[in-house]
Each structure stands twice: as C-alpha cells, then as structure tokens.
C-alpha positions, 0 to 999 in steps of 0.5 A: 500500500503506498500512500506516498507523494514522492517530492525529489529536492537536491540540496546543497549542504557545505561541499555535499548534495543531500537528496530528500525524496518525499514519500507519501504513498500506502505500499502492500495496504487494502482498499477500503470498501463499504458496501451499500450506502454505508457512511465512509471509515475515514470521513475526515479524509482530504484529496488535495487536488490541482487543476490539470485542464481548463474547464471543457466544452461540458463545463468540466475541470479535470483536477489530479490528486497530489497530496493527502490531508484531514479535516479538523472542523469546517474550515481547517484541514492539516496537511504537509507544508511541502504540498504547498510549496511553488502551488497556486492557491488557484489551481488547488482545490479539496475533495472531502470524505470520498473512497473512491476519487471516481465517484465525486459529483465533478466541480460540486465536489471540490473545495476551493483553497482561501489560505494556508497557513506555515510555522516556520517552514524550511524546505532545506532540511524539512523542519516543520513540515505542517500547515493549516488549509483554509477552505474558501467555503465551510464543509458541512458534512451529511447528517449521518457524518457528523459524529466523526466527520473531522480528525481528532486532535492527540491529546496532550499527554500522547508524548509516548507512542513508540512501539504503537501501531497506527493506521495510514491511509491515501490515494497515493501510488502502491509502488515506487513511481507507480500511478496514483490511486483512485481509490482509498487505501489503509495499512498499519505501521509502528512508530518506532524510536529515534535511535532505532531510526537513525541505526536504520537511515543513518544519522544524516538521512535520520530526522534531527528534529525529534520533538517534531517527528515520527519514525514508522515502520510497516510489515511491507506497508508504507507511504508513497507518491501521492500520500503526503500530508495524509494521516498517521491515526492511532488509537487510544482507548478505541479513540483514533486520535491524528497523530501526526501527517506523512512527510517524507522517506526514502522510497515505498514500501521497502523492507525495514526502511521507515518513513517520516512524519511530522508529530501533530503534538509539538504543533498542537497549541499552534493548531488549536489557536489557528482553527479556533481563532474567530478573527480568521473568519474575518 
C-alpha cells in the first residue's frame, strides 16, 4: 500500500548534495470498501487536488490528486507544508470524505483553497513540515457524518507512542513511481524510536528534529507518491486520535526502511489557536 507523494529536492549542504525524496504513498495496504450506502471509515479524509485542464466544452475541470490531508472542523484541514510549496492557491482545490476519487459529483465536489497557513517552514532540511488549509467555503458534512466527520486532535499527554501501531491511509501510488490511486487505501505501521531510526537511515538521512517527528515502520506497508500530508491515526482507548501527517522517506514500501512524519503534538497549541481563532473568519 503506498500512500506516498514522492517530492525529489537536491540540496546543497557545505561541499555535499543531500537528496530528500518525499514519500507519501500506502505500499502492500487494502482498499477500503463499504458496501451499500454505508457512511465512509475515514470521513475526515482530504484529496488535495490541482487543476490539470481548463474547464471543457461540458463545463468540466479535470483536477489530479497530489497530496493527502484531514479535516479538523469546517474550515481547517492539516496537511504537509511541502504540498504547498511553488502551488497556486488557484489551481488547488479539496475533495472531502470520498473512497473512491471516481465517484465525486465533478466541480460540486471540490473545495476551493482561501489560505494556508506555515510555522516556520524550511524546505532545506524539512523542519516543520505542517500547515493549516483554509477552505474558501465551510464543509458541512451529511447528517449521518457528523459524529466523526473531522480528525481528532492527540491529546496532550500522547508524548509516548513508540512501539504503537497506527493506521495510514491515501490515494497515493502502491509502488515506487507507480500511478496514483483512485481509490482509498489503509495499512498499519509502528512508530518506532529515534535511535532505532537513525541505526536504520543513518544519522544524516535520520530526522534531527525529534520533538517534531515520527519514525514508522510497516510489515511491507508504507507511504508513497501521492500520500503526503495524509494521516498517521492511532488509537487510544478505541479513540483514533491524528497523530501526526506523512512527510517524507526514502522510497515505498521497502523492507525495514521507515518513513517520516511530522508529530501533530509539538504543533498542537499552534493548531488549536489557528482553527479556533474567530478573527480568521474575518
């Protein structure tokens, strides 16, 4: 299952180029089905979507799926900063809550982008991966949705999740440079800790930042191109809590080599205050 947007940047540090491959995609996971009308199994889930082709002669845009996110009430979602970077907020637009990218209702479906929001991005080394994404209109779920319609936040006292497995979901690609997925897909990996991380990637590929990341292993399971930004959701007491987005790794769904992502935690007060701060509504 590979829920993995693979964003390739070369950077040049002191005489050395270091190469950082962002990978969001779900390797070696399953499709999630719900038969009938049954209410979707993540209906927080984003598909961040850029305009491919102008509107035709039948008054359709053809949009193409690039980055994951989760709704966090009706306005905000969170995602990766790197989605974002070199995007026309014009071009951008969100679809909420489908399975299966094929069965949206065309333009009705997208949510156009108002603002995004960043807390000290820097692409170079990937520190502080997150931001916040306004949408331009309000997302009002069906009536039967409402209950867990957006992702819950951890709770502060989530500091420990090592040895904890936790759910990935995407639309990203099932192999390394495969095509992108229409269809939701779900896998499991455990967070492992950063001394296991960097004995697996080496201290110079190994996320320095560890407040503010994840290391995650899957049984063949990973994130790939098309997956960044998405959701790593594990549970507390039967409660799935976001605990942090897909950020970036080396390549999908390869045998003992982790993925990163950015913790949720660090960033919770900053969260907290953006979404709920009615001057942003203004």
């Amino acid at each position: 299952m590979l829920l993995f947007h693979i964003y390739s940047v070369a950077f040049l540090f002191l005489f050395d180029f270091k190469e950082h491959i962002y990978a969001t995609p779900i390797v070696g996971g399953q499709v999630i089905y719900n038969p009938g009308d049954a209410a979707p199994k993540y209906p927080y889930m984003v598909s961040i979507q850029e305009l491919h082709k102008p509107t035709d002669a039948r008054g359709v845009e053809e949009f193409r799926h690039f980055c994951g996110g989760a709704m966090l009430n009706r306005w905000w979602f969170v995602t990766a900063a790197h989605c974002f970077l070199r995007k026309k907020l014009a071009r951008i637009a969100a679809v909420i809550g489908h399975e299966n990218l094929l069965s949206t209702n065309q333009n009705n479906s997208r949510y156009a982008i108002e603002r995004v929001k960043f807390i000290y991005y820097q692409p170079t080394n990937i520190q502080n991966d997150i931001a916040l994404v306004r949408l331009k209109k309000s997302y009002e779920p069906e009536y039967n949705l409402i209950s867990n319609a957006f992702g819950t936040l951890p709770l502060p006292d989530m500091k420990h999740l090592s040895g904890v497995f936790c759910q990935i979901i995407g639309y990203g690609a099932t192999q390394y440079a495969g095509e992108l997925q229409n269809k939701l897909i779900e896998g499991v990996v455990k967070i492992i800790t950063k001394q296991e991380c960097t004995e697996i990637l080496g201290r110079i590929l190994a996320p320095p930042h560890d407040e503010t990341t994840l290391c995650a292993l899957g049984d063949n399971q990973d994130t790939c191109q098309g997956d960044s930004g998405g959701p790593l959701i594990c549970k507390l007491d039967d409660v799935p809590y976001i605990c942090g987005i897909v950020s970036h790794g080396l390549t999908c769904g390869v045998t003992g080599v982790p993925s990163i992502y950015t913790a949720i935690l660090p960033y919770l007060e900053w969260i907290t205050w953006i979404i709920n701060d009615k001057t942003e509504d203004s």
